[in-house]
C-alpha positions as CSV (number, residue, x, y, z in Angstrom):
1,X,0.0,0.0,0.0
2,X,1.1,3.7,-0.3
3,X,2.9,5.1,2.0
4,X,1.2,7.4,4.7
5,X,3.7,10.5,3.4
6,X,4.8,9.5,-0.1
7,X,7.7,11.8,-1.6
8,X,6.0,14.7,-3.6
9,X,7.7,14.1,-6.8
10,X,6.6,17.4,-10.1
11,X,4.8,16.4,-13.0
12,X,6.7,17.0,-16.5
13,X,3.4,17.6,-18.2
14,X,1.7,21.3,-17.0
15,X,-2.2,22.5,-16.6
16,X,-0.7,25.0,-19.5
17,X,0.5,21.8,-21.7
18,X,-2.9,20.6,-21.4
19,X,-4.6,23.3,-22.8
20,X,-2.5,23.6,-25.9
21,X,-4.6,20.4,-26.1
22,X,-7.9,21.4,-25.8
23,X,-10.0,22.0,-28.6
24,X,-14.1,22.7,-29.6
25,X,-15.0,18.4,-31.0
26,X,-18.7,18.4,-31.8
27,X,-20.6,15.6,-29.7
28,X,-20.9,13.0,-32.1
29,X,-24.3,11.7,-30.6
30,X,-25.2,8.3,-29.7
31,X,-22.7,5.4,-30.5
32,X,-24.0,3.7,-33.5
33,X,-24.3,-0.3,-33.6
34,X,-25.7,-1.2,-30.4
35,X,-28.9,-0.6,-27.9
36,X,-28.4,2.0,-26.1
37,X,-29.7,1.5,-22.1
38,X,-33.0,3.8,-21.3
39,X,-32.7,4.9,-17.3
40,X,-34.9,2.4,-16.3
41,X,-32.6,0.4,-17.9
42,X,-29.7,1.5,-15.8
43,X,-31.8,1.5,-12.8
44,X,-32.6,-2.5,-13.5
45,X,-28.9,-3.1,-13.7
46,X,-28.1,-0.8,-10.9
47,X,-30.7,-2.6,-8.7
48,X,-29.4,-6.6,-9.8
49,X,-25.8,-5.5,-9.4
50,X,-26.6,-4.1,-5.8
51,X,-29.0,-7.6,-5.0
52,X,-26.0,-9.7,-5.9
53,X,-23.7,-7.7,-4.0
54,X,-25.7,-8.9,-0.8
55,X,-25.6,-6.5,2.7
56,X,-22.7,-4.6,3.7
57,X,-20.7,-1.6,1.6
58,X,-20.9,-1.1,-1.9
59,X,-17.6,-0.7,-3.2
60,X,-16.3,0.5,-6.6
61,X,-12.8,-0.3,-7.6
62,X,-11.3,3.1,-9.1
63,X,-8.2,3.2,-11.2
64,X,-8.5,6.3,-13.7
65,X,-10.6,8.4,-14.6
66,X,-13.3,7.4,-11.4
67,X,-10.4,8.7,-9.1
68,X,-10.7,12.4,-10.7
69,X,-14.6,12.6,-12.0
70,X,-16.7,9.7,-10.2
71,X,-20.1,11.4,-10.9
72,X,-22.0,9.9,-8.3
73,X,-21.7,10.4,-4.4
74,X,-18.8,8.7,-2.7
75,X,-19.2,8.7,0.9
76,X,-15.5,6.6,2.1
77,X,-12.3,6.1,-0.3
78,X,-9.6,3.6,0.6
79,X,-6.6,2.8,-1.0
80,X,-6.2,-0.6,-2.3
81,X,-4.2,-3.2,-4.7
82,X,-5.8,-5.1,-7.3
83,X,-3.5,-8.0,-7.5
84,X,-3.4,-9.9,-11.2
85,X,-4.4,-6.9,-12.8
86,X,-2.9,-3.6,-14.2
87,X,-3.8,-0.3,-15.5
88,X,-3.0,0.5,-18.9
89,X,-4.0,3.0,-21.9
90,X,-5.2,-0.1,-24.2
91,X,-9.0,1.2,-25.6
92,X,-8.8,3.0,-28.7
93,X,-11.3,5.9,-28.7
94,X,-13.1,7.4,-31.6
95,X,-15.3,9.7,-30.0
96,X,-15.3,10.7,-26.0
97,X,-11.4,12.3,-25.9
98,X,-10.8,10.8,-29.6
99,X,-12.6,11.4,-33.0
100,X,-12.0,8.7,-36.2
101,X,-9.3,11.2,-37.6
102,X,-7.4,11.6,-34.5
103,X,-7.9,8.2,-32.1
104,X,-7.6,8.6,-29.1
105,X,-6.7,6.4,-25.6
106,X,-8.4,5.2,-22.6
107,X,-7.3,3.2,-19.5
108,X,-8.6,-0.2,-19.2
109,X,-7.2,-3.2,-17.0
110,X,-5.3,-5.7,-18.2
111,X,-4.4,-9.3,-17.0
112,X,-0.7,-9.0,-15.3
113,X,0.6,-7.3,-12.6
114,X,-0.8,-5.8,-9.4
115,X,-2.8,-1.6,-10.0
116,X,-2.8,0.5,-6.8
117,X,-6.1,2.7,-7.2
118,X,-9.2,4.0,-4.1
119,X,-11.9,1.9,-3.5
120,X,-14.9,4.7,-3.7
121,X,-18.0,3.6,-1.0
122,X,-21.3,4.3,-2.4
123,X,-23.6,5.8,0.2
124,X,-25.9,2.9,2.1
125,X,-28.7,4.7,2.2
126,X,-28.5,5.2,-2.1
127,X,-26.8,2.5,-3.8
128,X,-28.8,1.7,-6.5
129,X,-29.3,5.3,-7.4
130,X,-25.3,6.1,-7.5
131,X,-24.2,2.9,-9.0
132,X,-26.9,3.8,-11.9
133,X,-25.2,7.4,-12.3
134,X,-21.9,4.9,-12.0
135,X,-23.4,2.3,-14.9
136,X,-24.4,5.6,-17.3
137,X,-21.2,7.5,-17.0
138,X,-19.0,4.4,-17.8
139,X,-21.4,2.1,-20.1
140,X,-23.8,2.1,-23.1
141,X,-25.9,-0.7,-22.9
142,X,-25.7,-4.1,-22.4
143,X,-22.9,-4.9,-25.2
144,X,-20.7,-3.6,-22.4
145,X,-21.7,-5.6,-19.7
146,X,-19.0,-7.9,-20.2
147,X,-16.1,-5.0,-19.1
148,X,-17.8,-4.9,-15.8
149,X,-16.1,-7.1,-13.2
150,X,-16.1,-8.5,-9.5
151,X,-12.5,-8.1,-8.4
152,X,-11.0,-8.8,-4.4
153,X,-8.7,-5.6,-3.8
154,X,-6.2,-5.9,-0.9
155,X,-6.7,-2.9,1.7
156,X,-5.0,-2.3,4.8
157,X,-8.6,-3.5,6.4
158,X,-8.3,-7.1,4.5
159,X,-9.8,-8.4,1.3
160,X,-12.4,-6.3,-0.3
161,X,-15.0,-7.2,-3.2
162,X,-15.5,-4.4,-5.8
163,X,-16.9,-3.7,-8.5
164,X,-15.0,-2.2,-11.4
165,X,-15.6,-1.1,-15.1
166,X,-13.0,-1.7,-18.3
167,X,-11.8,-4.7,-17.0
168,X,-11.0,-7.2,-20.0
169,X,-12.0,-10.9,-20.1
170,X,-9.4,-13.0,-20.6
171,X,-7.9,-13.5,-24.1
172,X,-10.2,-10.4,-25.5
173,X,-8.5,-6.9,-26.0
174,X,-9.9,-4.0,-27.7
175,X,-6.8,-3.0,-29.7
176,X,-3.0,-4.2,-30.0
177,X,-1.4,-2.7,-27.1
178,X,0.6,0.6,-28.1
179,X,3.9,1.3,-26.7
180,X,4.6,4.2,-24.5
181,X,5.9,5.9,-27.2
182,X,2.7,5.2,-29.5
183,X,0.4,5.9,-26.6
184,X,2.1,9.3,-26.2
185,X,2.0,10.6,-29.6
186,X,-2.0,9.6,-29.9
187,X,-2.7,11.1,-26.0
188,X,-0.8,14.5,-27.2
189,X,-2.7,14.8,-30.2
190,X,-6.2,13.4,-29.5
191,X,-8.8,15.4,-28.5
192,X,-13.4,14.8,-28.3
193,X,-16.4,16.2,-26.7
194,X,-15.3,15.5,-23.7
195,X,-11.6,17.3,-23.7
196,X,-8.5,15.8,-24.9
197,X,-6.3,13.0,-24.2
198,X,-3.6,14.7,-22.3
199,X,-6.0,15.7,-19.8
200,X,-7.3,12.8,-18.8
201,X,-3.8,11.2,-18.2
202,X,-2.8,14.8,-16.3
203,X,-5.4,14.3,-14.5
204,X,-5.1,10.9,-13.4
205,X,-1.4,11.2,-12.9
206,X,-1.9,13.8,-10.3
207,X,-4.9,12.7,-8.5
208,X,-3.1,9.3,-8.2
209,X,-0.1,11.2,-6.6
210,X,-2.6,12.9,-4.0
211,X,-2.7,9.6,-3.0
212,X,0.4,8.6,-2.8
213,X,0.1,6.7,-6.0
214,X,2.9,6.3,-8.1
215,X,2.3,4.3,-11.3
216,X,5.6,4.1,-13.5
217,X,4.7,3.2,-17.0
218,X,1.9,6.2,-16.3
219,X,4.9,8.5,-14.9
220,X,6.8,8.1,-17.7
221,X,4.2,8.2,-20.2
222,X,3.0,12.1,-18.9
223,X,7.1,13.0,-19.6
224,X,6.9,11.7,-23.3
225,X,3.5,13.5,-23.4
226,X,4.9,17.0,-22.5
227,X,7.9,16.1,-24.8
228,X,5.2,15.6,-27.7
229,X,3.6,18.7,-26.9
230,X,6.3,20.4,-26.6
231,X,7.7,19.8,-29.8
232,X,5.0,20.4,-31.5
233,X,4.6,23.5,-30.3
234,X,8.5,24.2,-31.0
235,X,7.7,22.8,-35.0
């Protein structure tokens, strides 16, 4: 686990970086070729995911994005280790932080590895309501059931079942893994509706670090980012 005063170590990539980034994408509207969940939809899988969780907490297992911009109420956070899996930018995204011209990245888990992230504690009183906001934030319908996974995360309080989203089956990946390198020209360049690419890795990089969470490969990748950037910026 992190420690209780981690070394405060300075991000490569800036907030001013970033917004050399940023850029007006149109929202593209619904993603085409599936059925996309209504809210009572949600609330139906909300409501199962919360019955087979049985009494106690509701946990969420957060390793990216969550960490920054949950959108639902989290009433407890705790750091913990998913053991067997790790984070990396793997999910090639067309729309979101990404258009077709100019793909972007997303963080997914992979099989390998251990991934320090927070468990987030939905409140007991609203589960179902908060893990529906949870299920439309990260999910379109029921095509993406399957990235939605029960994982035991170690915490200093023992074992802990948790839910968590982008979490790939075994033998089944979304796109041929880029290198560091690869990842960082796409996240430098990419940009959708919802902001650009750079953002959400300065974003996760540093909220990590608030914890006391420092991921390597995701270290290194936000200095090859701000090298892209500033490159292009000195071309």
């Amino acid at each position: 686990m992190p420690p209780d005063n981690p070394p405060k170590r300075k991000m490569t990539l800036t907030p001013e970086m970033v917004a050399c980034c940023e850029r007006f994408v149109a929202d593209p509207g619904p993603r085409p070729g599936i059925v996309h969940f209504t809210a009572e939809d949600f609330a139906a899988e909300a409501a199962r995911m919360v019955a087979e969780a049985g009494d106690g907490p509701f946990w969420i297992f957060a390793y990216g994005s969550l960490i920054w911009n949950p959108g639902f109420i989290v009433t407890e956070h705790r750091h913990a280790t998913a053991h067997g899996w790790h984070r990396r930018f793997s999910m090639k995204m067309t729309r979101w932080r990404g258009t077709p011209e100019q793909p972007g990245l997303m963080l997914a888990l992979e099989h390998g590895g251990s991934c320090d992230g927070l468990l987030l504690k939905l409140p007991d009183d609203a589960k179902v309501t908060e893990l529906a906001k949870a299920l439309e934030r990260e999910i379109d319908g029921a095509d993406d059931l399957i990235y939605l996974r029960w994982l035991t995360v170690r915490t200093d309080a023992g074992p802990c079942r948790a839910l968590t989203f982008w979490a790939h089956p075994r033998g089944f990946h979304l796109e041929q893994h880029p290198t560091l390198d690869e990842a960082a020209h796409m996240l430098a360049r990419a940009c959708g509706h919802f902001g650009s690419g750079a953002a959400y890795l300065y974003n996760t990089v540093a909220k990590l670090a608030e914890h006391g969470i420092y991921d390597r490969n995701l270290w290194r990748l936000q200095e090859k980012v701000a090298k892209e950037i500033e490159g292009r910026k000195g071309s």
